[in-house]
NUDRENLO-584200 format. One line per 2 residues: number of its first residue (from 1); their letters; for each residue z, x, y of C-alpha. Coordinates in steps of 0.25 Angstrom, whole numbers. Layout:
NUM) A) Z X Y; ... .
This chain:
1) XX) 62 -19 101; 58 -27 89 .
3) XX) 63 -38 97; 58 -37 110 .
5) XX) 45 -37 102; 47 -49 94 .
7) XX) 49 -57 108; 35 -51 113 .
9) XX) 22 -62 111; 15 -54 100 .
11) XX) 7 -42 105; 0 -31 98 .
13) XX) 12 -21 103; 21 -31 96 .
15) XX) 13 -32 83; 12 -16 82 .
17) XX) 28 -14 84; 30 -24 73 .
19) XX) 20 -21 64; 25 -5 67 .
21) XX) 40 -9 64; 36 -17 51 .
23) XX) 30 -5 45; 41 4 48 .
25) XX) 51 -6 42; 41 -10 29 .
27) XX) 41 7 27; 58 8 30 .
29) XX) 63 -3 22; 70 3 9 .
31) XX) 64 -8 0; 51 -8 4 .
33) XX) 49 6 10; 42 13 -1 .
35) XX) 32 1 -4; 30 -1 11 .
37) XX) 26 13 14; 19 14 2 .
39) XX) 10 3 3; 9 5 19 .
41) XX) 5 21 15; -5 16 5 .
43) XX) -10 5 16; -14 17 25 .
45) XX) -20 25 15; -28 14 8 .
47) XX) -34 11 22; -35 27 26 .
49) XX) -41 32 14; -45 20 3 .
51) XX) -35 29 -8; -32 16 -15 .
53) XX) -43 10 -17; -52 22 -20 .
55) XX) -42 26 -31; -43 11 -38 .
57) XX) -58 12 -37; -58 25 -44 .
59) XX) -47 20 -53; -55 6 -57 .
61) XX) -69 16 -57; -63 27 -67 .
63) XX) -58 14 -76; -74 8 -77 .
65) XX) -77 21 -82; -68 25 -92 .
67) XX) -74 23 -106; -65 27 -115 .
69) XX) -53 14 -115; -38 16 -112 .
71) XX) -30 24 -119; -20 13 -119 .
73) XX) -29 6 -130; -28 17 -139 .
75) XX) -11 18 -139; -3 14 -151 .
77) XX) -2 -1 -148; 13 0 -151 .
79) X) 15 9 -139 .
C-alpha cells in the first residue's frame, strides 16, 4: 500500500496516509514510544485546553509574589 502511494503525484489523500502511518510508528517504536506519545498527548492537550502554559504562568505568577526567599538560602552551606 505504502508503495503504491509513494508512486502517486502528491495529493492530499497521499499526505494524510503518510502523515497517519508516521504517527502510528513515531508512538510504536520501542525507542522513542514513550517520548513520542508523551509529547504527541501533551501536543493535543496543550492545543485543547492551554494546561501547560496556564500552569507556568501560575508558576512564574506565584514565584513574583512570594516575599519570604528560598529556603535553599537558609541550608547549612556544607549540605
Amino acid at each position: 500500500m505504502l508503495v503504491n502511494i509513494a508512486a502517486e503525484p502528491l495529493n492530499s489523500l497521499s499526505v494524510i496516509v503518510r502523515v497517519a502511518f508516521a504517527i502510528v510508528l513515531a508512538c510504536h517504536i520501542p525507542y522513542i514510544f514513550f517520548y513520542g506519545k508523551q509529547g504527541l498527548l501533551i501536543l493535543i492537550d496543550e492545543v485543547a485546553q492551554h494546561s501547560t502554559s496556564e500552569q507556568l504562568k501560575r508558576k512564574k505568577r506565584a514565584l513574583e509574589y512570594q516575599e519570604e526567599e528560598p529556603a535553599y538560602l537558609n541550608m547549612n552551606k556544607w549540605l
